[in-house]
C-alpha positions as CSV (number, residue, x, y, z in Angstrom):
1,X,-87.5,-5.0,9.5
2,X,-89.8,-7.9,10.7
3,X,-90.1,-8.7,13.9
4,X,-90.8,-12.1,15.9
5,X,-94.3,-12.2,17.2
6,X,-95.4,-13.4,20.6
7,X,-98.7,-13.8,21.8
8,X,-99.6,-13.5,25.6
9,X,-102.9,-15.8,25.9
10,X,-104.7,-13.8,28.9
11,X,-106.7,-16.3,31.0
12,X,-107.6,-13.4,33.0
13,X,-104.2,-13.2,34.9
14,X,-103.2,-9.9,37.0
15,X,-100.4,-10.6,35.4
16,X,-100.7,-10.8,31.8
17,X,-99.2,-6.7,31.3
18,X,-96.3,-7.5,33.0
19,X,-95.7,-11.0,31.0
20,X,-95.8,-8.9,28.0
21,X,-93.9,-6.4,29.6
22,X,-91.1,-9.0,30.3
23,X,-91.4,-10.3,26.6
24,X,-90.0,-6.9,25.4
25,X,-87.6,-6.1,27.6
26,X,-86.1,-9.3,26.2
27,X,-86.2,-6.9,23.1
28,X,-88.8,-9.3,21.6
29,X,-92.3,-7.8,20.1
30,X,-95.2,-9.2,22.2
31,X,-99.3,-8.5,22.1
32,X,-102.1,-10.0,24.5
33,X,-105.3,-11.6,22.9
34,X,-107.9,-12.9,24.5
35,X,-108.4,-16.4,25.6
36,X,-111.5,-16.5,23.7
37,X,-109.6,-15.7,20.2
38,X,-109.9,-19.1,18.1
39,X,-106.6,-20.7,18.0
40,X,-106.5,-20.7,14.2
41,X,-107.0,-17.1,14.6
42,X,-104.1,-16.8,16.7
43,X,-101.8,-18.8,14.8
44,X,-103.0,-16.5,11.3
45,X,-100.8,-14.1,13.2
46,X,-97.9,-15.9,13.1
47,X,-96.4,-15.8,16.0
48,X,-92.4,-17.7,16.7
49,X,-94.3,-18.4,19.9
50,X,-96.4,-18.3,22.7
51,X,-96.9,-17.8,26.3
52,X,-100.1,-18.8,28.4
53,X,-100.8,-16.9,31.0
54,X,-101.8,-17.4,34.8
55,X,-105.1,-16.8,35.8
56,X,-107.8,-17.4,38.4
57,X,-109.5,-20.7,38.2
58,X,-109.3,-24.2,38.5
59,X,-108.8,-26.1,35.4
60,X,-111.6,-28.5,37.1
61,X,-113.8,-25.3,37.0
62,X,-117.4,-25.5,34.9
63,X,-116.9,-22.8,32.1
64,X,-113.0,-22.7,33.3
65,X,-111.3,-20.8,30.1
66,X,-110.2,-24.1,27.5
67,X,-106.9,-24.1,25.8
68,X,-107.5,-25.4,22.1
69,X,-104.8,-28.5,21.4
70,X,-104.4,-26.9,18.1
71,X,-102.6,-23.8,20.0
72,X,-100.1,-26.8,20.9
73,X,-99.5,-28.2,17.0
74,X,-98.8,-25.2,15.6
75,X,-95.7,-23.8,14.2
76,X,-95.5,-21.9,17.5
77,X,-93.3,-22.5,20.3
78,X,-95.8,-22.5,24.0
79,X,-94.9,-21.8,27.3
80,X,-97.0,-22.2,30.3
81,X,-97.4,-20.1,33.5
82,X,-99.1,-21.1,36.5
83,X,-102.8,-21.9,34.9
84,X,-101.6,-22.0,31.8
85,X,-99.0,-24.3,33.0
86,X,-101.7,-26.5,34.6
87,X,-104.1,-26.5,31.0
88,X,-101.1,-27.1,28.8
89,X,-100.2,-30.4,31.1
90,X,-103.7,-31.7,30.9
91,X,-104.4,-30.8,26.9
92,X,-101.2,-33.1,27.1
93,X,-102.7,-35.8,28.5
94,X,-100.7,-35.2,31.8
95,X,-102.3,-35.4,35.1
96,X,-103.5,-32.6,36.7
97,X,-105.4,-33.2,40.6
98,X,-106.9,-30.8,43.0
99,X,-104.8,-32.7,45.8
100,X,-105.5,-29.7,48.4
101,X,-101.6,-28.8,48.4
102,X,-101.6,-25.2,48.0
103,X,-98.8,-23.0,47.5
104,X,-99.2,-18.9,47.6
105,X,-96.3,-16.6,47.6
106,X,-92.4,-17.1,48.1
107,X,-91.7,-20.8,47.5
108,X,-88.4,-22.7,47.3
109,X,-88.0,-24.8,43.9
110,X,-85.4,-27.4,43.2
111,X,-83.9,-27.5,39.9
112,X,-83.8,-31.4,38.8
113,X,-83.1,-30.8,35.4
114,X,-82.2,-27.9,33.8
115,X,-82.3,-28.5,30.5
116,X,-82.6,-25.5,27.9
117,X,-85.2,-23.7,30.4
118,X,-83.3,-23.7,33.5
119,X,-80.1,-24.0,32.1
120,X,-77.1,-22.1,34.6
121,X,-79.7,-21.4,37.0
122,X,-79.2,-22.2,40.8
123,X,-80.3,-25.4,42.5
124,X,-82.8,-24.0,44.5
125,X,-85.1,-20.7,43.3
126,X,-87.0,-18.8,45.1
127,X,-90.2,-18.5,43.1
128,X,-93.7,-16.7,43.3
129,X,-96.4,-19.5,43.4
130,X,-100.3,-19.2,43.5
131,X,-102.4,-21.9,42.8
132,X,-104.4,-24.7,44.4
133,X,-104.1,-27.2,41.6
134,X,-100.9,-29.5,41.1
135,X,-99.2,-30.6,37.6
136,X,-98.8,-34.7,39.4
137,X,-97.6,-35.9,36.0
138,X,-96.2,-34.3,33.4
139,X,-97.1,-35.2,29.6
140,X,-95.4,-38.1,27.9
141,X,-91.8,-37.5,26.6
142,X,-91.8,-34.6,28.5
143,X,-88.7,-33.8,31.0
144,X,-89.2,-32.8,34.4
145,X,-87.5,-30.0,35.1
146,X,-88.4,-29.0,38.7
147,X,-90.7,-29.6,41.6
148,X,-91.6,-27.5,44.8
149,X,-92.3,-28.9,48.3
150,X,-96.3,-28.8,47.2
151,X,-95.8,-29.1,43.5
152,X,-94.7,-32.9,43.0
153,X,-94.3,-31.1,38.8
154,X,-93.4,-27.2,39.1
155,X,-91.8,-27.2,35.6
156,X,-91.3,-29.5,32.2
157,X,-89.9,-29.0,28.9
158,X,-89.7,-30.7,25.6
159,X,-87.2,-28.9,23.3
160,X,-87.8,-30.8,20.5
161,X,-91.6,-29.9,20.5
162,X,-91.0,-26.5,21.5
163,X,-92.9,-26.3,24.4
164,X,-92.5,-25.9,27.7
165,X,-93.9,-24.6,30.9
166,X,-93.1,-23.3,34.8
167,X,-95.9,-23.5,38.0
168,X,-94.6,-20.3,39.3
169,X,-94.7,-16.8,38.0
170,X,-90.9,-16.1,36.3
171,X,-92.9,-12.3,35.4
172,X,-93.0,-11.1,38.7
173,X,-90.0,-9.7,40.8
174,X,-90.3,-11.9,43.5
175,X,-89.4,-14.8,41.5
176,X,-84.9,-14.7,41.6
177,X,-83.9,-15.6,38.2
178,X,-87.9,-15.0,36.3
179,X,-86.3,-12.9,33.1
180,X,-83.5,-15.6,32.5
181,X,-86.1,-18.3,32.0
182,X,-88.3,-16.1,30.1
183,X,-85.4,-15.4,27.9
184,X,-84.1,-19.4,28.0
185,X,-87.7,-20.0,26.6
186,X,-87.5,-17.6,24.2
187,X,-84.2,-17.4,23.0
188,X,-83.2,-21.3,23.2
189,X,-87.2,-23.2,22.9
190,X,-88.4,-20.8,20.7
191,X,-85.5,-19.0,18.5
192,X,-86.6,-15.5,19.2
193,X,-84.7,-13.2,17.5
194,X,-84.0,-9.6,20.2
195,X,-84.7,-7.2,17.7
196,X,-87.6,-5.3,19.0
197,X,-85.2,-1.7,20.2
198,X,-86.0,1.5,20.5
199,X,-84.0,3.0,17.3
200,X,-85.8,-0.2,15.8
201,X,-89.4,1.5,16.5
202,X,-88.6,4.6,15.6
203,X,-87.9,3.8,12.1
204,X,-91.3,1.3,11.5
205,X,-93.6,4.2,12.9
206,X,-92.2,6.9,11.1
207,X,-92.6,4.6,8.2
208,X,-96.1,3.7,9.1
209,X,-97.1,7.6,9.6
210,X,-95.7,8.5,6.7
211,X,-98.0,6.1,5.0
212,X,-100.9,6.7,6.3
213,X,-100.8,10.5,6.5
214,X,-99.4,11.0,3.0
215,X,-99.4,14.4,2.3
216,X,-101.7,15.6,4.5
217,X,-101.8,17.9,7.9
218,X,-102.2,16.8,11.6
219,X,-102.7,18.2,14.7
220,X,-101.7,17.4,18.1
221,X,-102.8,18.7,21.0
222,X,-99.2,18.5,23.5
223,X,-99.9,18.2,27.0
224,X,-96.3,18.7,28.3
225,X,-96.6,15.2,29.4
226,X,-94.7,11.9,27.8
227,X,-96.9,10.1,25.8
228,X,-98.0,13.4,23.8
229,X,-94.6,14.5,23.6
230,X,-93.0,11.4,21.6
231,X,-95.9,11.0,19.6
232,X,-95.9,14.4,18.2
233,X,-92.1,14.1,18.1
234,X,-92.3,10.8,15.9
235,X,-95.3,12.4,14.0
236,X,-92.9,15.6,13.3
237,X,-89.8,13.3,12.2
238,X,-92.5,11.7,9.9
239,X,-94.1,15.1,8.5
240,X,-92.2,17.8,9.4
241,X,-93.7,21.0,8.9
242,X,-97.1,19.4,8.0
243,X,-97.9,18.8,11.8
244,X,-99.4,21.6,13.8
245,X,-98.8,21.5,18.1
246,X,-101.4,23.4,20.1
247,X,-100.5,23.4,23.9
248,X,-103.7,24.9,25.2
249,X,-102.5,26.5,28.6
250,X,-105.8,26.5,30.9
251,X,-104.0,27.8,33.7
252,X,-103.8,24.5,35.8
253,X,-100.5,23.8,34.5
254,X,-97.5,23.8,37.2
255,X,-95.0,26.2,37.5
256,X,-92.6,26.1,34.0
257,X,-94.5,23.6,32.4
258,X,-95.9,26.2,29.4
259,X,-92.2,27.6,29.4
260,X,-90.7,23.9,28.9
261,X,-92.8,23.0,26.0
262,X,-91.9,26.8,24.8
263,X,-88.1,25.9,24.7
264,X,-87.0,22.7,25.4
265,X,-89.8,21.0,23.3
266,X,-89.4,23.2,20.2
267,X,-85.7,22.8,20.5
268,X,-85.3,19.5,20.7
269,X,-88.3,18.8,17.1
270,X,-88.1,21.6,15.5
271,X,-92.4,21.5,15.9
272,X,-94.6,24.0,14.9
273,X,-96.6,25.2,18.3
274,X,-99.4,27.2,18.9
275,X,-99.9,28.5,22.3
276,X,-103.3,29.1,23.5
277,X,-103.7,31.0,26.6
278,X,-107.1,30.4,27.9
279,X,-106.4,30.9,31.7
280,X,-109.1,33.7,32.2
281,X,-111.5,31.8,30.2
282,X,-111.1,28.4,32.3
283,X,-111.0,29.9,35.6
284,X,-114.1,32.4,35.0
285,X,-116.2,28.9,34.8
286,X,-114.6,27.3,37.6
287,X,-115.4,30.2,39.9
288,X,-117.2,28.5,42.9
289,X,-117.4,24.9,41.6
290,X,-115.6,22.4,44.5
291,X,-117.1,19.3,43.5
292,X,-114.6,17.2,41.6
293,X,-117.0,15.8,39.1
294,X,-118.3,19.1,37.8
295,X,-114.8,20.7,38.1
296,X,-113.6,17.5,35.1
297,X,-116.0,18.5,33.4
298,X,-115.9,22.3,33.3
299,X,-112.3,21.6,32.4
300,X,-112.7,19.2,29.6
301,X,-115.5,21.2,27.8
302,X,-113.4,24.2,27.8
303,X,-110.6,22.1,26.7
304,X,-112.8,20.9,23.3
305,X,-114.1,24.3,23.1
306,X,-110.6,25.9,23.2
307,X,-108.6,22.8,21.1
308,X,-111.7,23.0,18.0
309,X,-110.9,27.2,17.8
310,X,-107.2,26.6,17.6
311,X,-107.8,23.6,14.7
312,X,-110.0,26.0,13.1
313,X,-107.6,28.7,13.0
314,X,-105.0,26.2,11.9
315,X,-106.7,25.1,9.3
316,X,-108.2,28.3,7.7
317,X,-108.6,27.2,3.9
318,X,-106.8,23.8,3.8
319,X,-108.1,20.8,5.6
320,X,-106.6,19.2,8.5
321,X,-107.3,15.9,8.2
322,X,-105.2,14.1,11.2
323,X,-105.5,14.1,14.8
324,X,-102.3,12.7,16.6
325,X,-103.0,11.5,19.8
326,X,-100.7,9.8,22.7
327,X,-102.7,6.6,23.2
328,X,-100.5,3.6,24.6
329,X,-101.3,-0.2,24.7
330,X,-102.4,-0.4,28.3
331,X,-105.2,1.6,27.0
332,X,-105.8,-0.1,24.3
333,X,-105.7,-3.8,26.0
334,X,-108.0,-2.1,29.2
335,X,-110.5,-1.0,26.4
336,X,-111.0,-4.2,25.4
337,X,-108.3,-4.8,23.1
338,X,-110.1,-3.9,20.2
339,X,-108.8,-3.6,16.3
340,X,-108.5,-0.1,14.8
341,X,-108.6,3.6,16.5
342,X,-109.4,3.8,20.3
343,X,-112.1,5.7,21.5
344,X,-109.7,9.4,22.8
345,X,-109.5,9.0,26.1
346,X,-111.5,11.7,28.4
347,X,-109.4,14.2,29.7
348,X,-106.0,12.8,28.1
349,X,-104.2,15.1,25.9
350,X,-106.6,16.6,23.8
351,X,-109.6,16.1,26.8
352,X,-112.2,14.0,24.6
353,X,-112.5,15.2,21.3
354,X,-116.5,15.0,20.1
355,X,-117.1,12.8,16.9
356,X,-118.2,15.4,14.6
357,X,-114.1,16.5,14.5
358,X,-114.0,14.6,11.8
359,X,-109.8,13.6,12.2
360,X,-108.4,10.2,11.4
361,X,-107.0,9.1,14.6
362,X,-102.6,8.8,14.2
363,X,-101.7,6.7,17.7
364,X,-98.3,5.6,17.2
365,X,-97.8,4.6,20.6
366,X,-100.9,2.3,21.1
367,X,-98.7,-0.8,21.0
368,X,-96.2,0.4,23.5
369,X,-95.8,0.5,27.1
370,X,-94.9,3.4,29.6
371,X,-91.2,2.6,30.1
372,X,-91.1,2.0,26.0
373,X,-92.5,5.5,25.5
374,X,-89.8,7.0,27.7
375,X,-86.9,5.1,25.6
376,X,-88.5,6.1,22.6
377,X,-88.4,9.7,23.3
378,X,-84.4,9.4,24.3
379,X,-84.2,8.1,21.1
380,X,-86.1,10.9,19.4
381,X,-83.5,13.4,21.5
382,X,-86.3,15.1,23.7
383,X,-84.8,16.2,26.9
384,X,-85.1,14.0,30.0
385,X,-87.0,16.4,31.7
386,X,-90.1,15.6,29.4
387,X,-89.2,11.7,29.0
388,X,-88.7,11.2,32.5
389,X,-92.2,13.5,33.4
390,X,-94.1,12.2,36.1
391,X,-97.6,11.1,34.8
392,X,-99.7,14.3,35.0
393,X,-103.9,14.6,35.1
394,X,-105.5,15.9,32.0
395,X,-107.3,18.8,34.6
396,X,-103.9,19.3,36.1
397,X,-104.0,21.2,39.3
398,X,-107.7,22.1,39.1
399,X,-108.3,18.3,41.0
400,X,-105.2,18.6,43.1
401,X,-107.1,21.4,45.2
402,X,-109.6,20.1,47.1
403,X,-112.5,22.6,46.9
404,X,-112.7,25.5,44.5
405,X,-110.4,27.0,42.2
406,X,-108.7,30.2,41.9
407,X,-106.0,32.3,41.2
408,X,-104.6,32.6,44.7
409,X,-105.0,28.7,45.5
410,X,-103.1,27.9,42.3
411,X,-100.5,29.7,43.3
412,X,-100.2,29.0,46.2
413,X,-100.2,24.9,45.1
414,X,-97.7,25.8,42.4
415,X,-95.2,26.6,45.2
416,X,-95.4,24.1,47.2
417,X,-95.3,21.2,44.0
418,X,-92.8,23.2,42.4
419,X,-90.5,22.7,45.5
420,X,-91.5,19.4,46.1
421,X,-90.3,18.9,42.0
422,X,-87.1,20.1,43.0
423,X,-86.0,18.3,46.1
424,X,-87.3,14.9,44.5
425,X,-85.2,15.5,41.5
426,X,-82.3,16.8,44.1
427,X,-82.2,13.7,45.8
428,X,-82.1,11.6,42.5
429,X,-85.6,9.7,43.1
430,X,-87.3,10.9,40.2
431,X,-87.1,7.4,38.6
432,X,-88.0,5.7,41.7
433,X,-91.4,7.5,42.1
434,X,-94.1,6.6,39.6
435,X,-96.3,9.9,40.0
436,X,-96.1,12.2,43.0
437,X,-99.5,14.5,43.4
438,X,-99.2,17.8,45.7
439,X,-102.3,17.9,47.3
440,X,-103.8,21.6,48.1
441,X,-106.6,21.1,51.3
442,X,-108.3,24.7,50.3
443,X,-111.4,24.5,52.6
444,X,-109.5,22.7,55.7
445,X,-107.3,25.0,57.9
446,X,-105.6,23.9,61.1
447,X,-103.9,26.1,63.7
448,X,-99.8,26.6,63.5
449,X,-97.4,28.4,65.2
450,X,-95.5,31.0,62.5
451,X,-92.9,33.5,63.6
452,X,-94.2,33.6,67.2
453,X,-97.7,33.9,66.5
454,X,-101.0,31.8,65.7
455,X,-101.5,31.2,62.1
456,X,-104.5,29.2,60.6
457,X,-102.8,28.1,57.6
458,X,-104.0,25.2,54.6
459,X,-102.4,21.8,54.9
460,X,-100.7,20.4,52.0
461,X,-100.9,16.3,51.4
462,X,-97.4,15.1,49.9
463,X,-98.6,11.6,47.5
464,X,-95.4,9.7,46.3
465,X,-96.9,6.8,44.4
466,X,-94.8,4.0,43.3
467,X,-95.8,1.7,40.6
468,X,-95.2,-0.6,37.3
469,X,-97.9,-0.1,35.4
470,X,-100.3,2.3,37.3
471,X,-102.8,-0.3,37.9
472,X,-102.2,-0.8,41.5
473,X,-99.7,1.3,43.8
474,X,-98.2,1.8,46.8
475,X,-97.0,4.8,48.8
476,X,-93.8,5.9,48.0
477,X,-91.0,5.3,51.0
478,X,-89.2,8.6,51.0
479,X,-85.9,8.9,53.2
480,X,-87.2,11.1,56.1
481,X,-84.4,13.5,55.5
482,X,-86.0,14.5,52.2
483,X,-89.5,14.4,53.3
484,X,-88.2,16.9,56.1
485,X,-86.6,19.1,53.6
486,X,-89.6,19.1,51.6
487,X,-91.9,20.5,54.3
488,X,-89.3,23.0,56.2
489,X,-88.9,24.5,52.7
490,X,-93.0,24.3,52.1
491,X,-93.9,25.9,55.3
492,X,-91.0,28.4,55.0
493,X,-91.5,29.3,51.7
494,X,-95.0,29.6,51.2
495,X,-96.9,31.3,54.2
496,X,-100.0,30.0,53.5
497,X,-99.0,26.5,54.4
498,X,-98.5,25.7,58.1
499,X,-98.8,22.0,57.7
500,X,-97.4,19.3,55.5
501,X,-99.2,15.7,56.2
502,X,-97.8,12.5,53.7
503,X,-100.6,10.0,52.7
504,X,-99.3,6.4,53.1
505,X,-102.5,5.1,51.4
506,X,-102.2,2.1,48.6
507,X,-103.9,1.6,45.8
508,X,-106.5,-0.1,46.2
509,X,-108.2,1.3,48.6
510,X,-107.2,4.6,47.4
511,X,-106.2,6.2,44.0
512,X,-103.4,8.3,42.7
513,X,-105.3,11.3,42.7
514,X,-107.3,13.2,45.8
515,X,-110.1,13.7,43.4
């Protein structure tokens, strides 16, 4: 089934994800291009419409990022946001005026006319504005829609034209009412068509796979994580028995993780899956090594060294030509965008596979987003304890110690995230939390008070993350009640931990990850 096309035009907006984001949960297909793609180029994609996004500089700018009239005459609906707002007013031949009346944050906007836009929307909106240019007349024939107290034009349409455009940012939470008039512009300016569904995606890719694999063999080396999961599980539905899993266990995993791809993995697909158990192997080369760089490294050599044995033993006399991997469009739009197979991402399912591998890349997630993913697996029928996974590093629990790795601090880590697992699950905020590290302090010990007696025992760092798509983050706000059960069970239940310390650290400055 086709789908309607819309292009996000990124003029280097913060935002332009999350626009894209918004398109599809309006169950509309969406992709971002460049700012510097010719319009003609653009439009030879055909899109039903689309959206400019915000971005950081001033229309008045030298070298400011242009917006090609032609972009405007197309068959192509256009809607503006915030810069692009500002650059389709001027193309116009509206007025645009550095008049020194800036607006950042939560502003009130009246409604003045609604139109198709803002149609059944509120009088007054509270809206996310950032700019420091004003819209002071809108384009000829154009309606004005609404104004703030510093924007005399904070949104126009013309329905007839197809084009329209808001000052504010309708993608972001903070604005009350943003997905209505992203869905007004796209259902009732545009005549988008919500077809773009999970059941809906399942059906092109498995199409697509079975197209381009033929009747050949893949691989796929399963993490235990999301993204691996559903693609192997789309890449099965495609091939069946043709596609090979190997879940290499390198003994960083957490506790029931090898089991869980075991059973509830295998259930659900029906996969062929080869277990490697390279434990000894992975930790014999760790022995000593605390510095994080080295340790990434020790672990994705050994994960290459270990995946190329198990595609060689897969293989033996017929040729495995395919190489599934779990790549999804954040990755694809951070790398630059670019047409074709990705570069395999370092330590990311199958850690960085060399180039003499020789596999043709199957990615059947690289236009989808997290949340996509997830739905996409539901529809598959894998069990919500691997769609709903927390994201999980490729080195696993070998960077969530800080300082070397052994047996005995694995374990002793495994216990304390494997309880922290449970009582987040327990008190139902495993969808509120985007990724929650356990952090192991191996080489710091502080003094504790154990059963009447002095104990010198390791802290462990609890690091709830909360996020939308990963690229910045902020600490998670636990209810104390479950951060309290979470360290009188750690301290109770594993002996070596006398101390339980929560890091309330964003991202930026920090990262999700100790190391």
């Amino acid at each position: 089934m086709e789908h309607d096309l819309v292009l996000v035009v990124d003029f280097g907006a913060q935002y332009a994800q999350l626009i894209a984001r918004r398109v599809r949960e309006a169950r509309v297909y969406s992709e971002i291009v460049p700012h510097t793609m010719p319009a003609a180029e653009m439009l030879a994609k055909g899109p039903k419409a689309i959206i400019l996004s915000g971005g950081p500089s001033s229309v008045y700018e030298e070298g400011a990022p242009q917006l090609e009239r032609e972009l405007l005459e197309g068959d192509a609906a256009v809607f503006g946001i915030c810069y692009g707002f500002m650059a389709m007013a001027q193309a116009l031949g509206g007025e645009v005026a550095k008049t020194g009346q800036r607006e950042f944050g939560r502003t009130e906007v009246s409604v003045l006319s609604p139109g198709r836009l803002l149609a059944g929307l509120p009088d007054t909106l509270t809206s996310w504005m950032s700019h420091g240019d004003e819209v002071v007349k809108a384009p000829e024939g154009f309606t004005l829609s609404a104004k703030s107290p510093r924007a005399a034009v904070a949104a126009f349409e013309h329905p007839r034209r197809r084009l329209a455009g808001v000052q504010w940012h309708p993608e972001v939470l903070h604005s009350e009412h943003g997905q209505r008039v992203l869905e007004h512009f796209l259902y009732d300016i545009a005549g988008c068509a919500p077809t773009w569904t999970s059941a809906s995606i399942v059906d092109e890719q498995v199409a697509k796979i079975r197209a381009q694999v033929g009747g050949g063999r893949a691989i796929c080396g399963l993490s235990g994580g999301v993204d691996s999961a559903v693609a192997a599980a789309l890449v099965q539905r495609a091939i069946g028995e043709r596609l090979t899993c190997v879940f290499v266990d390198h003994g960083l995993i957490r506790l029931g993780e090898r089991e869980q791809v075991e059973r509830d993995f295998v259930a659900a697909t029906g996969a062929k899956l080869v277990v490697v158990d390279a434990a000894e192997t992975f930790l014999g080369h760790l022995a000593g090594v605390s510095d994080p760089e080295q340790k990434r490294k020790i672990i994705g050599r050994e994960f290459i060294r270990a995946f190329e044995q198990a595609a060689r033993d897969i293989a033996g006399s017929e040729a495995v030509g395919f190489l599934v991997q779990g790549t999804l469009y954040p990755d694809v739009v951070e790398s630059g965008g670019g047409e074709g197979a990705a570069n395999i991402k370092s330590h990311h399912n199958v850690g960085g596979l060399p180039d003499d591998l020789q596999f043709e890349l199957v990615e059947p997630l690289r236009t989808l987003f997290k949340d996509e993913v997830r739905q996409v697996g539901r529809e598959l029928g894998l069990p919500e304890a691997i769609v709903g996974r927390h994201p999980f590093p490729g080195p696993g629990l070998g960077i969530r110690i800080v300082g070397a790795v052994d047996a005995e601090r694995l374990r002793i880590l495994r216990a304390a995230d494997a309880i922290v697992r449970e009582e987040t699950t327990k008190a139902g905020l495993d969808g509120a939390i985007w990724q929650f590290p356990v952090v192991l302090l191996a080489d710091v010990r502080s003094v504790g008070v154990q059963g009447d007696g002095r104990t010198y025992g390791h802290p462990i760092v609890l690091r709830p993350v909360t996020s939308e798509d990963a690229m910045t983050a902020d600490w998670g706000r636990l209810p104390y009640e479950v951060l309290e059960r979470m360290s009188t069970r750690i301290t109770n239940e594993v002996p070596e931990v006398n101390r339980v310390v929560l890091d309330v650290t964003s991202k930026p400055p920090g990262t999700h990850e100790w190391e």
